[in-house]
Structures are given as C-alpha cells and as structure tokens.
C-alpha positions as CSV (number, residue, x, y, z in Angstrom):
1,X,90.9,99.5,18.8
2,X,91.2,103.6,18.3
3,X,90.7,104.0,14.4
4,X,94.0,105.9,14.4
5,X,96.4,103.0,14.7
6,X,94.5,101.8,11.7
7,X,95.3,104.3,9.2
8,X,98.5,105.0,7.3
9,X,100.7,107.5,8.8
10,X,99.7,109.9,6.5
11,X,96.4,110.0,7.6
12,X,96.9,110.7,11.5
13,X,98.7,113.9,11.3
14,X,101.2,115.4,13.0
15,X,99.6,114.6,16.4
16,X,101.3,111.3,17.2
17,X,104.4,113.1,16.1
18,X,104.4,115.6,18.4
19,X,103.4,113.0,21.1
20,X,106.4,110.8,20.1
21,X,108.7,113.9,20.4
22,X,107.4,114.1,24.2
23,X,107.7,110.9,24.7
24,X,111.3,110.9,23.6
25,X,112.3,113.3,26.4
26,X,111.0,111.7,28.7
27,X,112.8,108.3,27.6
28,X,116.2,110.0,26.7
29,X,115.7,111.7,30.4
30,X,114.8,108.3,31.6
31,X,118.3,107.6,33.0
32,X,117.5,103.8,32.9
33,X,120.3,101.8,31.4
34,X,118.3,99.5,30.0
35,X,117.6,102.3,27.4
36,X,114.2,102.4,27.3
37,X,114.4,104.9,24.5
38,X,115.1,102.3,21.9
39,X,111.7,100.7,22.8
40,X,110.1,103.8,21.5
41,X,112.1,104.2,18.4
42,X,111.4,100.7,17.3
43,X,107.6,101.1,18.4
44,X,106.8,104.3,16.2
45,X,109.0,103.1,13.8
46,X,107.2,100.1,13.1
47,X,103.6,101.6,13.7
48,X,104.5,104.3,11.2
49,X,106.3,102.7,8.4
50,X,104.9,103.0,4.7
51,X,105.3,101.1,1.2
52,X,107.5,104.4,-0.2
53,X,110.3,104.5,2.5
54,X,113.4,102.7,2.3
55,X,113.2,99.4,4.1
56,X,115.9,99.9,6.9
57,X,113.8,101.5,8.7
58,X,110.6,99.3,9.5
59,X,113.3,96.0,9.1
60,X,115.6,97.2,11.9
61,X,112.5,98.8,14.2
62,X,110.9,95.1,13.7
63,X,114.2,93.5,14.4
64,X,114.4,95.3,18.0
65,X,110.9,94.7,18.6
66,X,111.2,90.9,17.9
67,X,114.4,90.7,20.1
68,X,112.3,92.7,22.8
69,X,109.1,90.9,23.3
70,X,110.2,87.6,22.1
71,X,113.9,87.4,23.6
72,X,113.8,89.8,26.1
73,X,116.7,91.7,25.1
74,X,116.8,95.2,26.6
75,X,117.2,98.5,24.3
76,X,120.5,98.6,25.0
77,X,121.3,95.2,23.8
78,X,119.2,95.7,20.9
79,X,121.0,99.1,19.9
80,X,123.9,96.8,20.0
81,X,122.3,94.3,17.7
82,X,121.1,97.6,15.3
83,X,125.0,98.3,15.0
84,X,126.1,95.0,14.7
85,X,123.6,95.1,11.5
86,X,124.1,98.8,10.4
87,X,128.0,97.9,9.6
88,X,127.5,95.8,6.3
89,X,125.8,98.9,4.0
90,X,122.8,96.6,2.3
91,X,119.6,96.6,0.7
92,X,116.8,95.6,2.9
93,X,114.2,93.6,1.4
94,X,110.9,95.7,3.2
95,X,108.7,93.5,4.8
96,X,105.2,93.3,4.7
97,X,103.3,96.4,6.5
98,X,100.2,95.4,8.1
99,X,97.2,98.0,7.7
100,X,96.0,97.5,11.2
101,X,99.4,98.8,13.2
102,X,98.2,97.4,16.9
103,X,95.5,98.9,19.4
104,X,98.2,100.6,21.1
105,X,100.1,103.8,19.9
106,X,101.5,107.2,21.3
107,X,99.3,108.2,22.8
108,X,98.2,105.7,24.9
109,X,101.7,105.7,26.2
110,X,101.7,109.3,26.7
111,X,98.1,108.7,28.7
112,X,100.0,106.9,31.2
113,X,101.2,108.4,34.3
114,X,105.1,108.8,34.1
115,X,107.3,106.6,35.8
116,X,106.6,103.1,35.9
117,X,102.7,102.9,34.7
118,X,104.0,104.9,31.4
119,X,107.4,102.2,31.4
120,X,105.1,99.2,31.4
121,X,102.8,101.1,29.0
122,X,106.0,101.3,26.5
123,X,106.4,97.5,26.8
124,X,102.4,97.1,26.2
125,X,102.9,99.3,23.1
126,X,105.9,97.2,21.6
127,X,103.9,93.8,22.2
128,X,100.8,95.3,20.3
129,X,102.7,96.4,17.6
130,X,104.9,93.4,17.4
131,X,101.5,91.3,17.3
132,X,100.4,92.5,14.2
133,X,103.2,91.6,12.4
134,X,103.3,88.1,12.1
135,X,103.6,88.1,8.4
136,X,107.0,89.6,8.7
137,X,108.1,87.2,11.5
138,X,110.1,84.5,9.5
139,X,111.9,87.3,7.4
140,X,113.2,88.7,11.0
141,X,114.4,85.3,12.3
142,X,115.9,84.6,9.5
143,X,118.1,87.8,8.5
144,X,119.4,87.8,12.1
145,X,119.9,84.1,11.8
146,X,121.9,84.5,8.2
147,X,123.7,88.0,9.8
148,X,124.5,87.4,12.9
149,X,124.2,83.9,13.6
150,X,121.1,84.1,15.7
151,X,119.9,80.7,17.0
C-alpha cells in the first residue's frame, strides 16, 4: 500500500488536493447520469476525514459509499439519499476513522487513463476505502435504518 493513504490528511499535503480538484472536472464534465461525481466526493471525503472536523462530513461520505459498494446505488441515488438526510439539522455522532484509509487514493485514480479505465478506477477507489471501515459499518446500517427506514 503507498505510505500516503496511511497518514492523516495533514501529513500528505496539498498534492492529493489538487489531484482531487482535477479529478472533479473531469467527473462534473463526465456527463454520466449516474453522477459519477458523488463517488469521488464520498471517496476523498472518507479518505481525508480527521478526529477535529464535524462528523457530517465522514458520516454522510461513508453513508454513500456503503450504499455504493454494498447496494449498488448510483451517485445520483445516493445524492438523493444525502438530501433525504441533510433535511433533519442533527448532530452526527463521528464514527470511528481508521489510520490506514485504503491502498487506493487520488492519485491512483488520476493514473488511470480517462474514460472508462479511470471510471472503473473510481469504483476500485470507493471499495478500498469502504474496506477499511468496517468498524463504522453497524453505525451506517443503522442510522439509515432508524432515518430512513432502510431494510
């Protein structure tokens, strides 16, 4: 795994931020209506989350990425499913953040050739990321299961 997924986001500079800016155009430029572009969000999101920022943020990027890789829901669908959660103004209780953020990141993504090597690459990068948090697993299925009625 490259070291730099490893370390906090404080540590790996403003690198994978520019790279996620790219990666955003091309996503936003996509013209898929799957929207694609939420992937990403939810992706970096995750990977980049830290102990002193408010909780919305990692729970709502792990919420897409569980309904992604585990239900198959599109970014579209799981934009809808950020709304749905975004209308009720709560406090999120922030789950647990994983030191090891999964062996793929930005710039592997951003290493793939565009079009559909870098779309599959996108879906890679949310499984990896997704995989290394297991501990926050339960806490997902069960706010969307208390919120929303998820079965």
């Amino acid at each position: 795994m490259p070291e730099a997924e490893k370390l906090p986001e404080e540590e790996r500079g403003s690198s994978d931020e520019s790279l996620y800016h790219e990666l955003c155009a091309y996503t936003l430029g996509h013209g898929d209506p799957a929207f694609l572009h939420q992937h990403v969000v939810d992706a970096y999101a995750a990977q980049h989350a830290h102990e002193s920022g408010k909780p919305i943020g990692p729970v709502f990027a792990l919420v897409g990425l569980y309904l992604h890789v585990e239900r198959g829901f599109t970014g579209r669908q799981v934009q809808r499913v950020h709304m749905q959660l975004g209308e009720d103004h709560r406090k999120w209780a922030m789950p647990p953040l994983p030191l090891e953020r999964g062996a793929i990141g930005v710039r592997h993504v951003m290493a793939a050739a565009p079009g559909p090597e870098r779309d599959a690459m996108i879906h890679r990068w949310c499984a990896s990321v997704w995989s290394v948090f297991g501990d926050a697993r339960n806490q997902i299925v069960e706010l969307l299961r208390r919120e929303l009625n998820f079965e």
